[in-house]
N, C-alpha and C positions, 0 to 999 in steps of 0.2 A: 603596341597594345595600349589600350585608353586605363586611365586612371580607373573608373568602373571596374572597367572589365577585369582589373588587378585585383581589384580588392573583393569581386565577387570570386574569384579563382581562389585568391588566400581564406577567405571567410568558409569556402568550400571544404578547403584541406583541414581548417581548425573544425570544420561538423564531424568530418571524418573523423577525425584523431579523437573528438570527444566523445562520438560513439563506438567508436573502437575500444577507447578505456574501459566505457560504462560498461559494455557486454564483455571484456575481459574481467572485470570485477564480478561481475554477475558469474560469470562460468567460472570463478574463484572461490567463490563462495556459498553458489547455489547447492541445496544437494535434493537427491532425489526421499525426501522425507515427508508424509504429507502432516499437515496441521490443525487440529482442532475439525474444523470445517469440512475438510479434505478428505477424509475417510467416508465419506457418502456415496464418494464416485465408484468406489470398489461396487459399493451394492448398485448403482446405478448398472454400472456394465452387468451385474449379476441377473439383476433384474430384467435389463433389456432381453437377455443372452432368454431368457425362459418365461419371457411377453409371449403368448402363443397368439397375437392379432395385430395386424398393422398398426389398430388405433391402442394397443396396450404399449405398443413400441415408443407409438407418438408422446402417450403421457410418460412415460417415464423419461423423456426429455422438456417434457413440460412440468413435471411434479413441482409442488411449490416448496422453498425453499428458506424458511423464516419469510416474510415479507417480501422474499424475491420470487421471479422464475427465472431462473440461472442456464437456461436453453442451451445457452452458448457454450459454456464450463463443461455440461454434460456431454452434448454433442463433440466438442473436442477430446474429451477424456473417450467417448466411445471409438471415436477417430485413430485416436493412440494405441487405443488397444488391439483395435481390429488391423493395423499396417505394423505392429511391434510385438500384437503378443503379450505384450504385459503393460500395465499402466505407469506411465513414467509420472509423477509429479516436476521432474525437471521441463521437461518437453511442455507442458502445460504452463510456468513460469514462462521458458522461449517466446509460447506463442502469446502470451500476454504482453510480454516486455516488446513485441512487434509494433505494438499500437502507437508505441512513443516516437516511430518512425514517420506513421501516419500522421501524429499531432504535428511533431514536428515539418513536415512537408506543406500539411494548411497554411502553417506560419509562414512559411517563407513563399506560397500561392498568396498569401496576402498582399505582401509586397510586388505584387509582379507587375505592378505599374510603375517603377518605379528602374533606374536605370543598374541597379545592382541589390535584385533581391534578399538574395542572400547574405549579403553585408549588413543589407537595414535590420533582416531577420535575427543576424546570429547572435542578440543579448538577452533574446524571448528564446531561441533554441535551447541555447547555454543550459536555460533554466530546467530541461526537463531531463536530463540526461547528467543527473546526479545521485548520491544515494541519500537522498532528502526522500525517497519512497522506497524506503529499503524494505517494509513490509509487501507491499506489491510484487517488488521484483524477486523477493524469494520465497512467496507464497504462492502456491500453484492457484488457487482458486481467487485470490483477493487478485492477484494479476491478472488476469481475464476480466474479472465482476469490472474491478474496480477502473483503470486501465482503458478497457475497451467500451465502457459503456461514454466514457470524453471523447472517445476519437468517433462512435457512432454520432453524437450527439452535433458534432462539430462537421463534419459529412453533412452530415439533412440540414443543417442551418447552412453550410456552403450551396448546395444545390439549390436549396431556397429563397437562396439573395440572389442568386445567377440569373432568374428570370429569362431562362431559354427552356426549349424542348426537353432537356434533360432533367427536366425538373423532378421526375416520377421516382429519379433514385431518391429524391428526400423521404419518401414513403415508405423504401426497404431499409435506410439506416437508421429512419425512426424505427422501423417496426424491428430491426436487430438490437436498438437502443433499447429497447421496453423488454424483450426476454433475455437481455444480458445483465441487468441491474433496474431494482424499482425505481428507482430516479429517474430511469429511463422516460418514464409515462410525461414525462414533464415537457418533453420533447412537439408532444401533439398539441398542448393548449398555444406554448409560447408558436409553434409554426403555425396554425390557424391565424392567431393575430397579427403574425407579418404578412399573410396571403391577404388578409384583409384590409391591412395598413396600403398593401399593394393595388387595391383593388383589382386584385386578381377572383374575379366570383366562383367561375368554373373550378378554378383549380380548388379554393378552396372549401364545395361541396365534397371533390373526391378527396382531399384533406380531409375534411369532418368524416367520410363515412369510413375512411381509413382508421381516422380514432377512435372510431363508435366500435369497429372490431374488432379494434388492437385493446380496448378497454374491457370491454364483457369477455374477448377470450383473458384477460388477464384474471380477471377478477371472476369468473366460471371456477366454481367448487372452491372457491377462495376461503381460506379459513385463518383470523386474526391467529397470531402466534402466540405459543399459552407463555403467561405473563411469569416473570423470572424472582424468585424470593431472594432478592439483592437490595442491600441499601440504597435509600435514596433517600434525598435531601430537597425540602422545598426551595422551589426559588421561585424569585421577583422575577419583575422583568428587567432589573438591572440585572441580575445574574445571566438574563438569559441575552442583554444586549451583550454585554461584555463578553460571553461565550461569540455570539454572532462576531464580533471582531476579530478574536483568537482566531477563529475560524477561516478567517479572510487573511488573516496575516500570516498563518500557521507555518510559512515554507521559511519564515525568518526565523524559527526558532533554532536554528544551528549557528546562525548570528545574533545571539543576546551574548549579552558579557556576564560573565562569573555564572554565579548558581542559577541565575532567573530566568528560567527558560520563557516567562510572560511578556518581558521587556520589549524584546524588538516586536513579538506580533500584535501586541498590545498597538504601539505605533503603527507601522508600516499595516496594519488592520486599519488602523483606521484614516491613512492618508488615502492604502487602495478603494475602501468604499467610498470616502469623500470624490476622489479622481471616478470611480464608475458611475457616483450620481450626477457630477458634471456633466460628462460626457453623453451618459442618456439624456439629460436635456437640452443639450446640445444637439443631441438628433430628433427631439421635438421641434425645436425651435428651426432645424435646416429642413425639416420637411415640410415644415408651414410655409416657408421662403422659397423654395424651391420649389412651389407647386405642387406637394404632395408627391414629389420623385427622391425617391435615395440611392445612393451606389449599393453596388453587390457586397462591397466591403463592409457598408453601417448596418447591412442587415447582418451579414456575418458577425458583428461586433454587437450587436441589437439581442439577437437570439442566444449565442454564447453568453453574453453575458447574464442576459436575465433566467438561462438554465443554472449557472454555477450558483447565482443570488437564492432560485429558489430549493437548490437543493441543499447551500446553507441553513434556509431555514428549516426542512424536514430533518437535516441531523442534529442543528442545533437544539431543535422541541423536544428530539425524540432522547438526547447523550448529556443534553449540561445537568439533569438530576441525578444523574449516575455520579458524573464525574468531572471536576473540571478541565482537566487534564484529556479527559479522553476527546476533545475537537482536536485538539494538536496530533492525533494520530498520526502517523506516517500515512495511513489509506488514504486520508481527505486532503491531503497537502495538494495533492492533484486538481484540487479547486482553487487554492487560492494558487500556487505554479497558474493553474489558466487566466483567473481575473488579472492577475498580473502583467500576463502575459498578453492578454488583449488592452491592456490600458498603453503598456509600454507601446506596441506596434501602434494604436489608432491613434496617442499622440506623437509621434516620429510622422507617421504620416500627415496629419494635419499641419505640421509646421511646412510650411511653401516654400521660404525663403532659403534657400541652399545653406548658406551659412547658419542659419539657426537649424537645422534640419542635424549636420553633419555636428554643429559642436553639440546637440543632445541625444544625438545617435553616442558618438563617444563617452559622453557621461553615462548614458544607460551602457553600455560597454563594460567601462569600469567597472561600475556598479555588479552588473551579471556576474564580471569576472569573479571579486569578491565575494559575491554570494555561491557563487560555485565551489572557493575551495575553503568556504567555511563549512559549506552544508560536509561536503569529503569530510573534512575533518573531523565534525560532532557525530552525523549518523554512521563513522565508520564501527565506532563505538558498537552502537546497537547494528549492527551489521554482525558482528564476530561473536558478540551475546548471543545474537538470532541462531545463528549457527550452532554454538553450542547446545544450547534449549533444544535445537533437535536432535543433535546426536544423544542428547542424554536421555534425552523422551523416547526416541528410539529401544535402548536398553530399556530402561523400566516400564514402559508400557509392551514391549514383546511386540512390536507393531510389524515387525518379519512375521508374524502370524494370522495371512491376511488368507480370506476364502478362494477357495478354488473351482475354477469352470474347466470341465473336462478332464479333471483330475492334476491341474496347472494351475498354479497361484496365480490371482491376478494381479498381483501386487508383492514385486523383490526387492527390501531392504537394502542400499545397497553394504559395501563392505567399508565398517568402518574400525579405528583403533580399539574398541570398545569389543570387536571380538576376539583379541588377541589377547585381555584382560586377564593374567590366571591367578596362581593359587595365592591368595595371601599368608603375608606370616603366622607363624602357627604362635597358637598362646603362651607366652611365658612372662609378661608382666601378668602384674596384680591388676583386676582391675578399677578402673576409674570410671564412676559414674558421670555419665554429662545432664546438666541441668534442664529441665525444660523451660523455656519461657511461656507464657500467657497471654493471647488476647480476646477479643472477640469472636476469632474465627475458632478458639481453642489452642495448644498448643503447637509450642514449635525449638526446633535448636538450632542455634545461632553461635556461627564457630569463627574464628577470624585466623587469620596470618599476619601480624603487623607489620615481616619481615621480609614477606614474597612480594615481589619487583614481578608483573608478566611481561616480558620482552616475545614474545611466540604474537604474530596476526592474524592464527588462524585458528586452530586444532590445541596445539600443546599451551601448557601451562597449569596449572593447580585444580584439582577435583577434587570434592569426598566422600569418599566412596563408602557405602555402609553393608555389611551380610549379616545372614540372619542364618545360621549354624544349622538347624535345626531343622528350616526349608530351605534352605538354598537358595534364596532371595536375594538378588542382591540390585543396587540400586548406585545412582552414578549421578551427581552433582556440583554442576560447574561453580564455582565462584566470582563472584564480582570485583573488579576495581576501580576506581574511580577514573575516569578521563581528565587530563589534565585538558581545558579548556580554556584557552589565553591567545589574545590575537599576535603575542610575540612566540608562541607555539603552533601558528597555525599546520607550518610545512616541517617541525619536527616530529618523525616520526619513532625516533631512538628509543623516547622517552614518552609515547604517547599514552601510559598508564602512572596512576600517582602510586607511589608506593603503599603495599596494605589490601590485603583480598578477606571478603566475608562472605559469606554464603548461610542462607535461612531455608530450614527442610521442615518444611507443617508438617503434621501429625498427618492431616489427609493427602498427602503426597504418597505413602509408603503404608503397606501391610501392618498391622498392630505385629508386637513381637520386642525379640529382646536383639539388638543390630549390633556387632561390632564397630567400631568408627578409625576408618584410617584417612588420611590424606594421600592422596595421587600426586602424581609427579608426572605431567606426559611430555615428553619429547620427541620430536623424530625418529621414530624405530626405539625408542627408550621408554618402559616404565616401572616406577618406584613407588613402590610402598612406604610411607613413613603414619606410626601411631600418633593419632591427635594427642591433644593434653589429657582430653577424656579420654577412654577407649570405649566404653560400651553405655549404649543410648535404651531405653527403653518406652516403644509407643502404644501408646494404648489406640482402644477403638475410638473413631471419631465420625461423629457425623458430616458426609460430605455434601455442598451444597450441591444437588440437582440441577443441571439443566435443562429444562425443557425442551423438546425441538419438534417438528413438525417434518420431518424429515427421515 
């Protein structure tokens, strides 16, 4: 067996084993809870279910959806419902989390000139099959939107640069690109300009009228989405450069050191944009030399790229006044994972000479490695957070109370420790009032543990839990601890919380009323009641911000 052939055989077993973990983690921690966004699809099937005309069927999978049309998200939720019966948000998470199969597969067609693809691939695979996009993989909706709109976009730029017969599927994964996510749209202008780069004419008239109808149906009954009464903050255009960076950098934030989660993307932001603007004029310059011909590969690399570049810039205009914070999302790390990921592969490829090829294949190697089980590390953090946020939102929001078609919920909660919850201790201290704090949003209470260690990775550990006597109210709130973050901690997981749990409950989280306040204890098959320092909290009414939706 040749040297190649060995190490595209092992590179193979190491994709497996890392998709193996990822979707073991996934089905570990995913649950069937929808979020924020999520709860639309119930009315969607509701809706469809009593469309009394083919074209009332059509728009309710076309319905616009803030800024988006989310075709896809609906059409699969109707999907689910119609082969299950009931709407799974897990199953919807699944088919999102699919797409990373598909990215990852491009990656490794890219190298397929080369005599062990999968080798040269596996420091770009590495990268997307982490929990660096913990929000995608355990949001049923942001996992489709978000997810599937990279692998459509990267589809139509593949077929695009192939320059054979098969070229017409560029026109269906643009056109599934555009109703799976607004970014999508960005797909038709950048593929026009390679048709034309190409001098391909014909093609690309049926291009242009493709996007003449992928555009008016998008933008048909379109209505701007009603503007949100949320702070915001002026900015320059250094604010808004240095967001653009974050942005590009955003998948190293699980690699900065100590507190600063700005550090590394700050950097690695701005080495990957310097490395993508090389490289684009690199492909200027080889196409004036080359007589105006390019491989399949530069177009692939041409088009991808300058999709992730321009859809940096529609998040960045539209999120660095809100928040700065808010580009490092987990949803958009998916763009800088791709720029990265095309820089890495088109220089591994451009290097000729075998021995410079093989020692910076292994340097990006390392590298990958590294960044792999840091990102494990930080996002497993907000991974288990994530988790709890929904079971507890579950209980207080009564989200088991979802509408019914045909006398059948469309939507089963499913069974979590939270219904096994029972009677709290009855009153025999005196009671102790608890303080409210004060901000701008109004009040809130603010409790701590400086004593609770959570050793639990998943479910159990410290809650506090509040009821309201009176109605029967009662409400259920995880606490936070801090992650110990330190690269001589990466692989300890003993100790992967710093000692000390706190937890903040606003005023507008919970019914106005007077709350008894106890702390939880959950363990496996175990739980305990213990009275806080206060016992009983009192909230008043509070105004909650609105938001708007179009939906």
């Amino acid at each position: 067996m040749t040297l190649p052939r060995k190490r595209n055989i092992n590179a193979t077993l190491i994709c497996i084993a890392l998709i193996g973990g990822y979707f073991y983690l996934w089905d570990h921690y995913a649950l069937n809870i929808p979020k924020w966004d999520d709860h639309v699809f119930k009315a969607t099937i509701l809706n469809y279910a009593h469309a009394d005309s083919f074209g009332a069927k059509i728009y309710e999978l076309y319905r616009q959806h803030n800024e988006h049309r989310v075709a896809l998200t609906r059409l699969v939720a109707l999907m689910d419902f119609g082969l299950f019966g009931t709407l799974s948000y897990k199953h919807l998470m699944l088919f999102g989390n699919l797409a990373l199969l598909v990215i990852g597969w491009l990656l490794v067609r890219f190298f397929k000139a080369t005599v062990a693809p999968v080798w040269y691939a596996l420091p770009v695979v590495s990268l997307w099959f982490s929990l660096a996009f913990w929000e995608n993989a355990f949001w049923g909706m942001a996992a489709i939107q978000n997810l599937w709109v990279v692998a459509f976009a990267m589809l139509a730029f593949w077929f695009v640069g192939q320059q054979d017969r098969q070229w017409g599927w560029a026109i269906l994964f643009a056109f599934c690109a555009t109703f799976t996510s607004g970014n999508g749209l960005g797909v038709w202008p950048i593929g026009l300009g390679i048709f034309l780069v190409q001098r391909q004419w014909k093609r690309s008239i049926w291009w242009l009228l493709a996007s003449v109808f992928s555009f008016v149906l998008y933008f048909y009954d379109y209505q701007t989405p009603p503007p949100q009464n949320f702070d915001t903050v002026a900015v320059g255009f250094g604010d808004w450069l240095r967001a653009f960076i974050l942005f590009s950098g955003s998948l190293m934030e699980g690699v900065s050191i100590g507190n600063d989660p700005y550090q590394m993307p700050l950097w690695v932001g701005r080495l990957n944009l310097f490395v993508s603007i090389c490289l684009l004029l690199y492909l200027v310059r080889s196409y004036w030399k080359r007589h105006f011909e390019l491989s399949p590969n530069d177009y692939f690399y041409l088009g991808s790229t300058l999709f992730v570049l321009a859809t940096a810039v529609v998040v960045v205009y539209g999120r660095v006044g809100d928040n700065e914070y808010a580009v490092l999302t987990s949803r958009y790390k998916v763009y800088s994972a791709l720029l990265l990921s095309l820089n890495v592969a088109y220089l591994t490829l451009l290097v000729s000479e075998r021995f410079f090829r093989e020692t910076l294949h292994v340097t990006f190697l390392v590298a990958a490695a590294f960044v792999y089980i840091c990102n494990q590390h930080y996002h497993l953090y907000e991974t288990i957070m994530f988790r709890k946020f929904l079971i507890t939102s579950s209980l207080n929001n009564e989200l088991h109370l979802a509408p019914k078609l045909n006398g059948k919920p469309i939507y089963t909660a499913p069974a979590l420790f939270t219904d096994k919850i029972g009677a709290t201790p009855a009153d025999t201290a005196q009671a102790v009032p608890c303080a409210l704090a004060k901000n701008k949003d109004g009040s809130f209470l603010k409790l701590a543990r400086a004593d609770y260690r959570l050793r639990d990775m998943r479910d159990g550990g410290l809650y506090l839990f509040l009821e309201n006597k009176q109605t029967n109210k009662r409400y259920l709130f995880p606490t936070e601890q801090a992650r110990k973050h330190s690269f001589r901690n990466l692989l300890n997981y003993n100790n992967f919380f710093i000692k000390g749990s706190t937890t903040n409950v606003s005023s507008a989280e919970v019914m106005p009323g007077t709350y008894r306040v106890f702390w939880l204890y959950y363990a496996t098959n175990r739980m305990d009641f213990q009275r806080a320092i206060c016992n009983e909290v009192v909230f008043e009414k509070t105004n909650r911000k609105e938001v708007k939706t179009n939906w």
